[in-house]
Backbone as a chain_set.jsonl record, in Angstrom:
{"seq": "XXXXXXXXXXXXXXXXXXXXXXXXXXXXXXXXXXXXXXXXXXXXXXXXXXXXXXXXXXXXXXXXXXXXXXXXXXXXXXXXXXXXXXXXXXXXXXXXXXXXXXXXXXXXXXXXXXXXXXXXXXXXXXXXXXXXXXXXXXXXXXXXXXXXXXXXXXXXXXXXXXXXXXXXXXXXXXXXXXXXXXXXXXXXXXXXXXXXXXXXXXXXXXXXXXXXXXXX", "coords": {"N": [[14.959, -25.985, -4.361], [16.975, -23.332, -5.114], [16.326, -20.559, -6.067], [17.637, -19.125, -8.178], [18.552, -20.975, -10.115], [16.071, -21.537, -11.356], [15.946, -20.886, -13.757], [16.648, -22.943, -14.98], [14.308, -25.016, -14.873], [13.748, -26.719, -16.648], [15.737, -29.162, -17.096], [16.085, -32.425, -16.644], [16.71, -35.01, -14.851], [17.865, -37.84, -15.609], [18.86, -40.824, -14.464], [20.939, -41.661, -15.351], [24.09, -40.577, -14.502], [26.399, -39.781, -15.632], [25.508, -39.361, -18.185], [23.625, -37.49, -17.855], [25.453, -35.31, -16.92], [27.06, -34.77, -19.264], [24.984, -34.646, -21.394], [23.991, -31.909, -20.098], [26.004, -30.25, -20.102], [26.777, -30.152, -22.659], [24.542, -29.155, -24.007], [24.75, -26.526, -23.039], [26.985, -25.775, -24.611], [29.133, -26.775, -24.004], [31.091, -28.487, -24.793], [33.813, -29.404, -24.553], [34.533, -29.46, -22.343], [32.985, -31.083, -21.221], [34.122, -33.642, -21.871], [36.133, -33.85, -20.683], [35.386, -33.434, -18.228], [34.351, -36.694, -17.915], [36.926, -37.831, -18.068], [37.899, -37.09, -16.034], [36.431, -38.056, -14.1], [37.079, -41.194, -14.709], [39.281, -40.896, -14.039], [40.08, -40.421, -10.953], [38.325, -42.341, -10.403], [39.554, -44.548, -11.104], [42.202, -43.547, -9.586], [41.047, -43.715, -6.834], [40.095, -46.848, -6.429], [42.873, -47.475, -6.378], [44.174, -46.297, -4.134], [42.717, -46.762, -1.73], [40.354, -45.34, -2.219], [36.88, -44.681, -2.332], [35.422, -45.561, -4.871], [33.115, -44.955, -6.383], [31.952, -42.388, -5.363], [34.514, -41.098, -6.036], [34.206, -40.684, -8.827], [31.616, -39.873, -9.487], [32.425, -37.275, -8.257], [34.496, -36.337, -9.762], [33.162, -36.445, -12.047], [31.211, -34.356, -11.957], [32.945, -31.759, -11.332], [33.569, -29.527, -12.648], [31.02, -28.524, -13.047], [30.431, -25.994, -13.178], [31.29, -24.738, -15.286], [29.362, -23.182, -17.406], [28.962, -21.05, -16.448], [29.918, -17.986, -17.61], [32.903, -16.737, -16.851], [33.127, -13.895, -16.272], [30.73, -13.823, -15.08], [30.893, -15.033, -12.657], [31.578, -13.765, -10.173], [29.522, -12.252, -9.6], [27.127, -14.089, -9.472], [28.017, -16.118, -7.728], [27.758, -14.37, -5.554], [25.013, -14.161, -5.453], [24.332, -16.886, -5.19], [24.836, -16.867, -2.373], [27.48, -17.515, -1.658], [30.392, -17.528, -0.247], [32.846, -15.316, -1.084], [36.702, -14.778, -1.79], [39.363, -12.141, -1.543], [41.09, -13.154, -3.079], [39.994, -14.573, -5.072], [37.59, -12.794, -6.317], [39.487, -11.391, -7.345], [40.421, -13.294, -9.847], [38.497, -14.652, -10.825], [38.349, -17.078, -11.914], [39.02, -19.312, -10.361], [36.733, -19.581, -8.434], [35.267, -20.972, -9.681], [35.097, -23.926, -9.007], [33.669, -23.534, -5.691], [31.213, -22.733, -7.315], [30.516, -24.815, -8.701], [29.911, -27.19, -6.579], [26.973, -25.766, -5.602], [25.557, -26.546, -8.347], [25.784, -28.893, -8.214], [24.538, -29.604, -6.108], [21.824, -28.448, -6.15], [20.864, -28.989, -9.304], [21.937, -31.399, -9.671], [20.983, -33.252, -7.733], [23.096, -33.885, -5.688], [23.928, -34.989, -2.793], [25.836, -35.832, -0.445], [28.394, -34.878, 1.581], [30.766, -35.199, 1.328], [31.144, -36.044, -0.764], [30.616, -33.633, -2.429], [32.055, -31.426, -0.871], [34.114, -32.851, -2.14], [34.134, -31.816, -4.742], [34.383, -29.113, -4.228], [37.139, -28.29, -3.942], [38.949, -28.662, -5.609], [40.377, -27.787, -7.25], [42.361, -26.246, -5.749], [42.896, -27.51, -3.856], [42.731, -28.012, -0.068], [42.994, -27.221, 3.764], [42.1, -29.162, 6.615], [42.305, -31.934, 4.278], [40.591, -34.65, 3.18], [40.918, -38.289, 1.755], [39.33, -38.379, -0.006], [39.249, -35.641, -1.122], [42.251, -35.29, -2.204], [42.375, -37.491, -4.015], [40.333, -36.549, -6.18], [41.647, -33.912, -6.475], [44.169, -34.674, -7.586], [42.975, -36.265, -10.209], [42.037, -34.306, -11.281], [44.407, -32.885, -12.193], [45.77, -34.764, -13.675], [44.275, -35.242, -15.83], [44.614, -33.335, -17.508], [43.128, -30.125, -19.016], [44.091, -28.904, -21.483], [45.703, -27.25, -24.036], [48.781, -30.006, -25.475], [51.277, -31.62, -23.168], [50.797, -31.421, -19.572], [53.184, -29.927, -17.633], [53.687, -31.041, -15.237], [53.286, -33.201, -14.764], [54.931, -35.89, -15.407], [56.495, -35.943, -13.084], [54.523, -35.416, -11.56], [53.365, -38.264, -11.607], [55.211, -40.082, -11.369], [55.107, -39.609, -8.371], [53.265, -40.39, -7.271], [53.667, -43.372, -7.065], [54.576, -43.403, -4.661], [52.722, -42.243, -2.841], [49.169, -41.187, -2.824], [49.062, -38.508, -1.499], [52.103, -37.304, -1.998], [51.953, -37.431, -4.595], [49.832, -35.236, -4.928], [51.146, -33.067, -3.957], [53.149, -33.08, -5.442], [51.963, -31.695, -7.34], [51.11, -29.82, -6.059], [53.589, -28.515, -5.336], [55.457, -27.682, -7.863], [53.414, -25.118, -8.516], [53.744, -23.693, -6.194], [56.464, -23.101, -6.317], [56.335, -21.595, -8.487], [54.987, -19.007, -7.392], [55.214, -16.575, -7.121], [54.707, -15.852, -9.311], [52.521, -16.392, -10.062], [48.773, -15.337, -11.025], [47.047, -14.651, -8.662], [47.466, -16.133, -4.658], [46.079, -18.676, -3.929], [44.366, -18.643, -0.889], [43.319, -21.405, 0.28], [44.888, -23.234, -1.225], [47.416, -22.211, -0.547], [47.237, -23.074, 2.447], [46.671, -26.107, 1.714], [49.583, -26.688, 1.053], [51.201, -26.332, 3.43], [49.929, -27.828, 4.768], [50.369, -30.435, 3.055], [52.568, -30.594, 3.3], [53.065, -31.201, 5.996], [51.542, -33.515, 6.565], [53.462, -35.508, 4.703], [55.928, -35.366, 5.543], [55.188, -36.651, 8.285], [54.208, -39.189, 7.322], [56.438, -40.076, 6.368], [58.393, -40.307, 8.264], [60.324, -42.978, 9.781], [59.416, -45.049, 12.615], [61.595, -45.385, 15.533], [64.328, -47.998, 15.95], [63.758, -50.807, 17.963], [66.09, -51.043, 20.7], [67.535, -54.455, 21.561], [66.699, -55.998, 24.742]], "CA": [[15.972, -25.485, -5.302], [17.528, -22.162, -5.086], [15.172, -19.413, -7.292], [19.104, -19.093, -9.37], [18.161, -22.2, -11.089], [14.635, -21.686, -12.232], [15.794, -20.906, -15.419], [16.867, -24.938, -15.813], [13.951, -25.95, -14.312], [13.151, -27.865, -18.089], [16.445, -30.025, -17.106], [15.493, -33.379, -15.999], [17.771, -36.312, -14.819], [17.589, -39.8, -16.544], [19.146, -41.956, -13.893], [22.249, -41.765, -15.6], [24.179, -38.927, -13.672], [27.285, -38.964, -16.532], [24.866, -39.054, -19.538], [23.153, -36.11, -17.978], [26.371, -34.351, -16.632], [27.592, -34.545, -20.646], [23.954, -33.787, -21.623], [23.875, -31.139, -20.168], [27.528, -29.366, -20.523], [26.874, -30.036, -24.346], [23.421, -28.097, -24.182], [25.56, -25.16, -22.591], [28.262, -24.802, -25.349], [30.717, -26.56, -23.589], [31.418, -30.164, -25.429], [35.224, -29.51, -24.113], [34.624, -29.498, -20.422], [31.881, -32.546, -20.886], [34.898, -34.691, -21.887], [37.408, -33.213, -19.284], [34.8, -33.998, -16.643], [34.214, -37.893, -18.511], [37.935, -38.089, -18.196], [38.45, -36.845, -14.324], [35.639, -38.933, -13.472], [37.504, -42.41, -14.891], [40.921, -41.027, -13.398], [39.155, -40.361, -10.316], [37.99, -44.181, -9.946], [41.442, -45.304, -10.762], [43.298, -43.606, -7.921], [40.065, -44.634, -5.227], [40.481, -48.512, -6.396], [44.485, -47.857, -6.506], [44.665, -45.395, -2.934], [42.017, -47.403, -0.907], [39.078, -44.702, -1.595], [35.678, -45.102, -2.388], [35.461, -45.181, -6.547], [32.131, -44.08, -6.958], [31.859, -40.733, -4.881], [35.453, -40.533, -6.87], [33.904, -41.321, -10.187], [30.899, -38.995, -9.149], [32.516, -36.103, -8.07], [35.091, -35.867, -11.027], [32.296, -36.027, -13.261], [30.468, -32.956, -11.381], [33.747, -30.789, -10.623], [33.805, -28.462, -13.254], [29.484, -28.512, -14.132], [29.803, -24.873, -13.173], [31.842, -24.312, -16.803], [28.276, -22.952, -18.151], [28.657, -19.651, -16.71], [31.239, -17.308, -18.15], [34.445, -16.411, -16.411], [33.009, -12.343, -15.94], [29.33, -13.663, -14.059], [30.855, -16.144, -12.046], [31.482, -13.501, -8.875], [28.161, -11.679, -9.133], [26.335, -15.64, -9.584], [28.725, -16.684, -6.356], [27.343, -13.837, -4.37], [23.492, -14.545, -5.349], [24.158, -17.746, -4.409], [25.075, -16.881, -0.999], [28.908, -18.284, -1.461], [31.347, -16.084, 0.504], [33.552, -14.705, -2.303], [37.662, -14.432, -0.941], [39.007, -11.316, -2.457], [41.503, -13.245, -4.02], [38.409, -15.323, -6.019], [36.99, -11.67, -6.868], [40.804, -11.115, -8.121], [41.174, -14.218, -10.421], [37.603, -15.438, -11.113], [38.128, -18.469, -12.68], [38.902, -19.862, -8.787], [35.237, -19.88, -7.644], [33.843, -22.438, -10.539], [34.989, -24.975, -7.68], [32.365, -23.297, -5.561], [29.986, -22.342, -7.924], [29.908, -26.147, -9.105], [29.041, -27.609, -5.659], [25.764, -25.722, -5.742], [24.621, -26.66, -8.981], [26.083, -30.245, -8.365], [23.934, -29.881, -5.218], [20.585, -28.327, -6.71], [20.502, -29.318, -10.354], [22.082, -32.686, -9.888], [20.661, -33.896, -6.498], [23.9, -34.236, -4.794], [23.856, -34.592, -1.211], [27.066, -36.525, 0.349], [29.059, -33.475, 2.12], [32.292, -35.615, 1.363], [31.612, -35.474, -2.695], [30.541, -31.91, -2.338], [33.491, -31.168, -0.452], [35.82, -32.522, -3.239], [34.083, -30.895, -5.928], [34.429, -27.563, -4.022], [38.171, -27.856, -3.439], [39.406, -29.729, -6.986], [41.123, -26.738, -8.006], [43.143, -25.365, -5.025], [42.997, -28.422, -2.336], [42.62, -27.735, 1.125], [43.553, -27.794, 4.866], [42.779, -30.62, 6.351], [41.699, -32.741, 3.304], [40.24, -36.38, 3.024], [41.104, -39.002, 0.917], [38.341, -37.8, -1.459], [39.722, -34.283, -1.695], [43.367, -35.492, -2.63], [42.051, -37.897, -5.219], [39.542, -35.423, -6.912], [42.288, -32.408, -7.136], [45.016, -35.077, -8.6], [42.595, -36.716, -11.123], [41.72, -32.939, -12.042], [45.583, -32.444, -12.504], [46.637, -35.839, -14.53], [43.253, -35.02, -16.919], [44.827, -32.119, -18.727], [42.385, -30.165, -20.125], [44.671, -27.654, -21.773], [46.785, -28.463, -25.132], [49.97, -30.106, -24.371], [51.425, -31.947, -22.121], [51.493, -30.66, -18.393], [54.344, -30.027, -16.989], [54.521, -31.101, -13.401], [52.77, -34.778, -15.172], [56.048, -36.798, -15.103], [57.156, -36.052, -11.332], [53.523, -36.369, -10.551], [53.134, -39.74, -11.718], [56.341, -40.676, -9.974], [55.274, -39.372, -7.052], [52.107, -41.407, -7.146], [53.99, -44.411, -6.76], [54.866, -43.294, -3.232], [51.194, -42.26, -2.022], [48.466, -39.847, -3.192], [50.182, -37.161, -0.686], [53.139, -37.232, -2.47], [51.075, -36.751, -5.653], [49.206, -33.984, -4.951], [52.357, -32.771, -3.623], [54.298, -32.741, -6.589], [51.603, -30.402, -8.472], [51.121, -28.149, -5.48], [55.025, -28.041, -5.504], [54.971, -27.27, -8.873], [52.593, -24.536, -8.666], [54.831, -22.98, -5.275], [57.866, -23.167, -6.869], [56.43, -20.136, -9.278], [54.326, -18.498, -6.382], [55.674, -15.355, -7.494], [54.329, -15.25, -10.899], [50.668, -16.187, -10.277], [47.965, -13.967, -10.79], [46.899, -14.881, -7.204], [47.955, -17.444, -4.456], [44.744, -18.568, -3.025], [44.631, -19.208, 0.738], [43.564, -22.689, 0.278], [46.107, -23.856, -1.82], [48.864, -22.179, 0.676], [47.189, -23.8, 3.884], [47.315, -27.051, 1.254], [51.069, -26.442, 0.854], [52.19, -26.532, 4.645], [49.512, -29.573, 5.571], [50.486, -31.634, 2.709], [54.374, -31.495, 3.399], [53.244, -31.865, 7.182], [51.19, -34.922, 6.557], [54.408, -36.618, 4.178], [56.346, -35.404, 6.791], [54.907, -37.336, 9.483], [54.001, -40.653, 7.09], [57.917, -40.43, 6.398], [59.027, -40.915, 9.276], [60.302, -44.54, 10.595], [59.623, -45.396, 14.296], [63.008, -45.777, 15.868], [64.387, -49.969, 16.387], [63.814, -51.159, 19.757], [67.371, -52.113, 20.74], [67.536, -55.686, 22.218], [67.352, -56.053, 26.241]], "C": [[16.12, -23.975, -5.138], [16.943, -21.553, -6.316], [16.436, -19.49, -8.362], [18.579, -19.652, -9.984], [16.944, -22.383, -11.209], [14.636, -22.224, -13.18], [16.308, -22.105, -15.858], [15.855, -25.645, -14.805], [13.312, -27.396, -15.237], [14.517, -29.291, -17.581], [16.196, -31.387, -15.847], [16.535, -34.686, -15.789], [17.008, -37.777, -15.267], [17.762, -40.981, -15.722], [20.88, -42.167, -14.47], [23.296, -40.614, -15.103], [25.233, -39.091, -14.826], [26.946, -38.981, -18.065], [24.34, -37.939, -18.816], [24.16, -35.008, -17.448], [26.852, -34.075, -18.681], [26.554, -33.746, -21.086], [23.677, -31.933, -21.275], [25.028, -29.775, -19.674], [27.182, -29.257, -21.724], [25.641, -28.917, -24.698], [23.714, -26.672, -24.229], [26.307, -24.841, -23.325], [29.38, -25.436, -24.845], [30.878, -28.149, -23.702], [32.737, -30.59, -24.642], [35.084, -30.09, -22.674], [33.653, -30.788, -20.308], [33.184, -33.254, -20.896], [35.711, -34.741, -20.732], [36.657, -33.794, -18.222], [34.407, -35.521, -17.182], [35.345, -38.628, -17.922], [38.507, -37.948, -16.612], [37.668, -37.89, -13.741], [36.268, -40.331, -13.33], [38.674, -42.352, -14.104], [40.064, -40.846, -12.103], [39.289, -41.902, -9.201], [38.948, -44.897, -9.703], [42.015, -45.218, -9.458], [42.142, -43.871, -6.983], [40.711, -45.969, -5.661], [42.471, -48.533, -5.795], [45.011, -47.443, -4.572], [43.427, -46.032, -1.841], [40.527, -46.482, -0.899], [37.809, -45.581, -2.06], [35.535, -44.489, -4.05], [34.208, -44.744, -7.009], [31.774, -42.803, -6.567], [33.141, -40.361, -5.775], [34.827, -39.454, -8.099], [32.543, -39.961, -10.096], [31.431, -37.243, -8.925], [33.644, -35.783, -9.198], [34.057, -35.818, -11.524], [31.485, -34.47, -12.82], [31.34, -31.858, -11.109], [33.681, -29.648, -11.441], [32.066, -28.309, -14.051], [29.495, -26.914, -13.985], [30.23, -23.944, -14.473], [30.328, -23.211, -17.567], [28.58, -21.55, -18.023], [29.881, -19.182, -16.869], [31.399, -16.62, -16.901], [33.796, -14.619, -15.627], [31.776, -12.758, -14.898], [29.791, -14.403, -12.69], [30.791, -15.719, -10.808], [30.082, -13.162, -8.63], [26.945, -13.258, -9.05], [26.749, -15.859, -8.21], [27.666, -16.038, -5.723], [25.687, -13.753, -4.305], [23.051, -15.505, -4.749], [24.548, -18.0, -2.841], [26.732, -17.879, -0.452], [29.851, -16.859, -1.651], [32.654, -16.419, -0.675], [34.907, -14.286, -1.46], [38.028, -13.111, -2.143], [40.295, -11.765, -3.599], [40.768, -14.167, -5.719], [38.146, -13.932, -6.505], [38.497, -11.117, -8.003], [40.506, -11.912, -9.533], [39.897, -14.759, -10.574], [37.111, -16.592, -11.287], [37.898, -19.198, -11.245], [37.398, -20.681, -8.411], [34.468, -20.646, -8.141], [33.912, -23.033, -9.286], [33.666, -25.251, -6.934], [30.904, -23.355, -5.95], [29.559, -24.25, -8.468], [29.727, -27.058, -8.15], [27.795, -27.043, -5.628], [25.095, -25.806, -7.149], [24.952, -28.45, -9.213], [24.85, -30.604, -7.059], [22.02, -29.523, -5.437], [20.27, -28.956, -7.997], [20.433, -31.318, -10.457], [21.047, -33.886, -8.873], [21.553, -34.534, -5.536], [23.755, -34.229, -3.354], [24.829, -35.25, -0.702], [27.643, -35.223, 0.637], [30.197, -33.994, 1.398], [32.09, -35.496, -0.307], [31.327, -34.071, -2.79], [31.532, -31.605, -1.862], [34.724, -30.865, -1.344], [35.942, -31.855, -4.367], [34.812, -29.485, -5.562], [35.9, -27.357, -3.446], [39.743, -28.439, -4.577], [40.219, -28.671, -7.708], [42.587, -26.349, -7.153], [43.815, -26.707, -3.765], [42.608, -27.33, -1.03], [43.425, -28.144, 2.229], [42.607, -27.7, 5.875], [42.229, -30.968, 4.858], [41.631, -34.092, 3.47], [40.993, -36.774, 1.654], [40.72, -38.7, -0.278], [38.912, -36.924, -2.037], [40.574, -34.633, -2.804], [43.191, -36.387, -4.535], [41.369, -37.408, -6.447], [40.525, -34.412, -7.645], [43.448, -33.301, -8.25], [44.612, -35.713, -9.931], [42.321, -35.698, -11.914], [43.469, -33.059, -12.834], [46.317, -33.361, -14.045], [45.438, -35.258, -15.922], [43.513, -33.975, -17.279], [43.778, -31.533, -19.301], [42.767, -28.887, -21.432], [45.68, -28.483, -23.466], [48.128, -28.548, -24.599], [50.046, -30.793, -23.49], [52.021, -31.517, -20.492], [52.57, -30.976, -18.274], [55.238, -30.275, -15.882], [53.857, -32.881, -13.798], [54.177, -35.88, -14.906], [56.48, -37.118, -13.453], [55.827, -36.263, -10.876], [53.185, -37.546, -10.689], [54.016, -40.437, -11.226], [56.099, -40.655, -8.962], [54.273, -40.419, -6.39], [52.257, -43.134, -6.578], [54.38, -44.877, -5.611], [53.149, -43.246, -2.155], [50.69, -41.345, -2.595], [49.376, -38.434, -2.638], [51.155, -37.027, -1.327], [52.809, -36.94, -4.241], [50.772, -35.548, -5.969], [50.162, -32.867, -4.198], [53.354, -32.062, -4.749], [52.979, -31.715, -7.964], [51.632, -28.883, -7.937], [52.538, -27.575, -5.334], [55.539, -26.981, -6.979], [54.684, -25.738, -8.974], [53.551, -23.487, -7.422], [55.58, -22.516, -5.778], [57.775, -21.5, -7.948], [55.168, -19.513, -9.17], [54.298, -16.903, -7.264], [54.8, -14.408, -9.113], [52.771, -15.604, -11.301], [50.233, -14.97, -9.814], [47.416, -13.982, -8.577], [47.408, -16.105, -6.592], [46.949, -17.525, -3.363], [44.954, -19.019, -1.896], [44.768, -20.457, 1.504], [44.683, -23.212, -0.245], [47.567, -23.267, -0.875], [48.667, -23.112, 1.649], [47.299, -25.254, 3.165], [48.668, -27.076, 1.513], [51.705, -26.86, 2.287], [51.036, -27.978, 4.922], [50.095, -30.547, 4.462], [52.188, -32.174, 2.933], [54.334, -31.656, 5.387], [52.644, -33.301, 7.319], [52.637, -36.06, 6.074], [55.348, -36.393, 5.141], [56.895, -36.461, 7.865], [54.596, -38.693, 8.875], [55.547, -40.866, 6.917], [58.905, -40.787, 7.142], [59.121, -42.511, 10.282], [60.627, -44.229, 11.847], [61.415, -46.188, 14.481], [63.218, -47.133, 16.324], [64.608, -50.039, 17.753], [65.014, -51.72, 19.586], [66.448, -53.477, 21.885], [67.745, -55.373, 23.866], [67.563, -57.011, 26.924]], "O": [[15.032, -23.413, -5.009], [17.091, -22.033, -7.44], [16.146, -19.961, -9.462], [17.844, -19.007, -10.732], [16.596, -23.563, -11.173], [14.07, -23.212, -13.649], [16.421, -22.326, -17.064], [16.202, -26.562, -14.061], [12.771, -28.45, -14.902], [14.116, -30.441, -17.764], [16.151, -31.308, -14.62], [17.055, -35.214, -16.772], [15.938, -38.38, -15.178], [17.135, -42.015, -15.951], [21.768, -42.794, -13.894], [23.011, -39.531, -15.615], [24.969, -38.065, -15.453], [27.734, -38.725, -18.976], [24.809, -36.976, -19.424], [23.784, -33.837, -17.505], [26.85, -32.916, -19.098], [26.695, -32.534, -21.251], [23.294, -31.041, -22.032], [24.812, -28.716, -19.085], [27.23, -28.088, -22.107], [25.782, -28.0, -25.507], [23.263, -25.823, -24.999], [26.691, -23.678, -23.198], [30.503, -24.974, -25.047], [30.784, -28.903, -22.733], [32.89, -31.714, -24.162], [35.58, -31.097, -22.169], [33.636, -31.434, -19.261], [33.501, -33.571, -19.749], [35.847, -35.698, -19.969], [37.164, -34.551, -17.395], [33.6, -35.716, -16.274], [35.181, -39.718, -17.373], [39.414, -38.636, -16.142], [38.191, -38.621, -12.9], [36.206, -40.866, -12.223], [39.148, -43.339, -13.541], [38.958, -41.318, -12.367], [39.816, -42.306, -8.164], [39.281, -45.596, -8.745], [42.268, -46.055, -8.59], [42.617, -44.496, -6.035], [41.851, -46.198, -5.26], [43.066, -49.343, -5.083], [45.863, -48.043, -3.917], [43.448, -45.303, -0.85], [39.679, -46.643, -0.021], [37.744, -46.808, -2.136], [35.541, -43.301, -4.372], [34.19, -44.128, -8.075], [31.274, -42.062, -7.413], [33.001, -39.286, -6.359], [34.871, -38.238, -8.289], [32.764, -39.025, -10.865], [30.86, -36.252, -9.38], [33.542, -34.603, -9.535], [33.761, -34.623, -11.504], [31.317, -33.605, -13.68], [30.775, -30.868, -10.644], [33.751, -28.6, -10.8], [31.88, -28.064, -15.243], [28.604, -26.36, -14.628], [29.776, -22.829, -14.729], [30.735, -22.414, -18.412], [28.557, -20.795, -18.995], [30.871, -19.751, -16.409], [30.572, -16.113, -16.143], [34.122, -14.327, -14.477], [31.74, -12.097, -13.86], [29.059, -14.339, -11.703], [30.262, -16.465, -9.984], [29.457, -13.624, -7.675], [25.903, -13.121, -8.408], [25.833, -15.801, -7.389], [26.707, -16.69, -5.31], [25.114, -13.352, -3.293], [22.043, -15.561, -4.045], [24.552, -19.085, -2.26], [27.001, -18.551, 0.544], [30.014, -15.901, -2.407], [33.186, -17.491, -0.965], [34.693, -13.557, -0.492], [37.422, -12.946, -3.202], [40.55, -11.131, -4.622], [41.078, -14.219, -6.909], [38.753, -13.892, -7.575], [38.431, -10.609, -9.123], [40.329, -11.141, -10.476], [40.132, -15.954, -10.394], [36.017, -17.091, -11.025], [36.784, -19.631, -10.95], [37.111, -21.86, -8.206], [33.409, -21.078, -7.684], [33.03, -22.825, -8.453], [32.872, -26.186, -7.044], [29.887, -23.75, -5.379], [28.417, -24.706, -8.529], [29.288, -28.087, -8.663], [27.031, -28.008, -5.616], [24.048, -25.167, -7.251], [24.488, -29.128, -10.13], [24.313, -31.711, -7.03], [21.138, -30.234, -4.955], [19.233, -29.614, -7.906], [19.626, -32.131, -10.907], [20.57, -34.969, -9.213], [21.206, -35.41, -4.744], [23.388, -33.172, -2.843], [24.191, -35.328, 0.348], [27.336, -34.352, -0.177], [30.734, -33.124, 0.713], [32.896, -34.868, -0.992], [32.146, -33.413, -3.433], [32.305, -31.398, -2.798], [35.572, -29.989, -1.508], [36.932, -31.418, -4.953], [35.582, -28.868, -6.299], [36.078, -26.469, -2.612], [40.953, -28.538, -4.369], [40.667, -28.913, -8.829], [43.671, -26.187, -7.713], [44.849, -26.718, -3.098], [42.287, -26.145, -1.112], [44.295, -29.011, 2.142], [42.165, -26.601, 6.208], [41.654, -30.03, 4.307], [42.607, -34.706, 3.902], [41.48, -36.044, 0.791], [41.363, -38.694, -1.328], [39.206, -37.018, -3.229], [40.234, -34.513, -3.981], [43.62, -36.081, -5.648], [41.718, -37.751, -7.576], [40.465, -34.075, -8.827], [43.666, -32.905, -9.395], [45.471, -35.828, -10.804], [42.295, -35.872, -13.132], [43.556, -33.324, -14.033], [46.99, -32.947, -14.989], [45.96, -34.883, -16.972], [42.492, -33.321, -17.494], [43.255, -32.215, -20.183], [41.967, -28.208, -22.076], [46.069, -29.609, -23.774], [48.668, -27.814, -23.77], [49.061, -30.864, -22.756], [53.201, -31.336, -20.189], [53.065, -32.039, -18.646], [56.408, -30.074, -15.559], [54.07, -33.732, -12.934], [54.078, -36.668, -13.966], [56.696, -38.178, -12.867], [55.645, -37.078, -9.971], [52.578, -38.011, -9.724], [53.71, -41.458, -10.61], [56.626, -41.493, -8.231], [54.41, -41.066, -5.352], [51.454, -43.855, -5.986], [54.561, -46.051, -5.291], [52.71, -43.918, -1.221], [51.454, -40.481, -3.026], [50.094, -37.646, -3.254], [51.206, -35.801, -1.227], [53.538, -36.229, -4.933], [51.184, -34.867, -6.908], [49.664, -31.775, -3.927], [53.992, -31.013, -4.839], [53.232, -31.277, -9.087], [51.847, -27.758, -8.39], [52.719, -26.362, -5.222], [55.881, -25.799, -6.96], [55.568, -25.032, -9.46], [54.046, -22.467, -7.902], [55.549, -21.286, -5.817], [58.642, -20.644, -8.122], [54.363, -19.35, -10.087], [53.362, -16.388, -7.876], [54.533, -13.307, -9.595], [52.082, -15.313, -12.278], [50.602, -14.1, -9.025], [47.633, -13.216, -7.638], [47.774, -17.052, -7.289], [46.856, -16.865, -2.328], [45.81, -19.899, -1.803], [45.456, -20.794, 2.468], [45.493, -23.687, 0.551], [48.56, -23.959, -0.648], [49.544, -23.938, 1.9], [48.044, -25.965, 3.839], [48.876, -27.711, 2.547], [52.643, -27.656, 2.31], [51.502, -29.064, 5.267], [50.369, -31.646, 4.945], [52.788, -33.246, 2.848], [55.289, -32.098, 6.025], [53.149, -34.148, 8.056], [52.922, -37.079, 6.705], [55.671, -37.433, 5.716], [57.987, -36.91, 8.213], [54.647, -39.592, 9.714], [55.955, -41.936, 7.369], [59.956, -41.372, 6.879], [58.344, -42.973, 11.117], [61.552, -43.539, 12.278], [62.064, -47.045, 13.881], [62.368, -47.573, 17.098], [65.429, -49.475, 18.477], [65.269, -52.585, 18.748], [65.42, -53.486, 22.562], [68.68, -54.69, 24.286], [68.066, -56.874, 28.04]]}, "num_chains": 1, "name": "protein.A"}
């Protein structure tokens, strides 16, 4: 375990990984974000069973995406860079960014995670990536449909339409969304751009029908 996490070395797993992901969000102060991650976890499962993935790394890594909620918003760069996670400077800009990060290594020390591919989706559930797996796509859109804000989002309608076409076209219609008023975020993180051109080159290229053999 990484010396960081001494100071939880009293926290002990049960066997239940989303009684002790709640357990211990609620210990921390943060009852809100236990449910939010309860709630990504079930959406999660849904789109694997619905999109052909694998529903328990889903179901697993929603519940772990946001465990790094504990530390406040101001420690989260100087924590990153203890933990030896390369900090972009638009993450040092915009803070919030790097939970992603910061909650693969305590999904990976505290919890006992080890799959690269659920670590992966935890650490990209905010922004997406380029390339991305199956996992990724399902992780960042179960983050998206699970609101954890009051209100109903606002890119929710076209993304649940879009859903009906393919995940890609999903996670599509939030990062569209989110493009569309480029201009007026505090930052536009690097991942989420290189998202932006692979996911309209992937629908792209699934959109396209092979041309009809004429008759000879």
């Amino acid at each position: 375990m990484h010396p960081f996490f001494a100071n939880e070395s009293g926290f002990r797993l049960s066997g239940d990984l989303a009684a002790d992901v709640r357990r211990f969000l609620e210990s921390h102060g943060c009852p809100k974000t236990a449910e939010h991650c309860m709630a990504v976890g079930a959406e999660a499962r849904s789109l694997a069973l619905r999109f052909g993935g694998d529903p328990e790394n889903a179901e697993i890594a929603g519940w772990l995406h946001d465990i790094s909620a504990v530390y406040p918003n101001a420690d989260r760069i100087r924590i990153a860079r203890e933990l030896g996670i390369e900090v972009l400077s638009e993450e040092e800009t915009f803070p919030m960014i790097i939970h992603q990060k910061l909650s693969v290594e305590v999904a990976r020390h505290l919890f006992g995670i080890e799959r690269r591919d659920v670590l992966d989706a935890i650490g990209c559930h905010t922004t997406l990536k380029a390339p991305s797996t199956l996992l990724d796509r399902i992780v960042f859109v179960a983050d998206k449909i699970s609101w954890d804000q009051n209100g109903t989002p606002p890119y929710l309608t076209e993304l649940n339409a879009q859903l009906d076409r393919s995940i890609e076209h999903g996670a599509m219609a939030y990062i569209g969304h989110l493009w569309a008023q480029r201009d007026k975020l505090k930052v536009v993180h690097p991942w989420l751009a290189d998202a932006h051109a692979d996911m309209q080159e992937t629908i792209a290229r699934a959109d396209v029908t092979p041309p009809v053999q004429a008759d000879r």
